[in-house]
N, C-alpha and C positions, 0 to 999 in steps of 0.2 A: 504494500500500500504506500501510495505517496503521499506525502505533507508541505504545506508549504510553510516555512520556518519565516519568523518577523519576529526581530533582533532590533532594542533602542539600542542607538550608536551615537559618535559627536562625531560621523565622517559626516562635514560641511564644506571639504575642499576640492572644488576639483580636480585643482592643480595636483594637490597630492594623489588623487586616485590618477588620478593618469604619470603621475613618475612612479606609483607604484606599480601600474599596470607595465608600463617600461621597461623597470627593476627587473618584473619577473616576466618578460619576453612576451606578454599577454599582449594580443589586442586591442589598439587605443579605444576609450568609452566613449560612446556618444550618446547624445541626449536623446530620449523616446521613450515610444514603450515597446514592453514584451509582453510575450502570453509566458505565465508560470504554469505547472500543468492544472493547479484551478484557481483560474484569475489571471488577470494583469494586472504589473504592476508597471507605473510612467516614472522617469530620474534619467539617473547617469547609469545605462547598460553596458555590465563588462559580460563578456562572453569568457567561461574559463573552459580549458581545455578537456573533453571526455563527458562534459557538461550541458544534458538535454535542452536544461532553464539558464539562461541567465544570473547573475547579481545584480539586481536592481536598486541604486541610491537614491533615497529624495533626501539633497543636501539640504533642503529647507528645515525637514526634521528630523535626520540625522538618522534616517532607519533604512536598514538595507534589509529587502525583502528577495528570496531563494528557495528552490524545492531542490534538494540533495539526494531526494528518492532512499529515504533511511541509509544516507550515507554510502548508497552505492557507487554512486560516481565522485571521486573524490583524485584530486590533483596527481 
């Protein structure tokens, strides 16, 4: 069964999600939205690697919304 994880964060930067995206050879974030597998979520979309859903940031309030599929897909 999948779950969609929604995590209060202080990431408010985008600058830093994108030299962290950088850092770790990831795909630069752009702003939009995604489908999670129930829901969308609108922010700063990183796409990580082996990763159905995206990481979804709203820097406004600092929450970053993800479905990890009980941690099956993982870095």
């Amino acid at each position: 069964m999948s779950h969609v994880v929604t995590i209060k964060t202080q990431i408010r930067d985008l600058a830093a999600i994108a030299a962290t995206c950088h850092r770790l050879a990831l795909a630069a974030p752009v702003r939009g939205s995604a489908r999670l597998f129930s829901g969308e979520a609108a922010g700063i979309v990183v796409q990580l690697p082996g990763w159905n859903y995206p990481v979804v940031f709203d820097t406004e309030t600092g929450e970053a919304r993800y479905d990890n599929y009980e941690g099956q897909w993982k870095l």
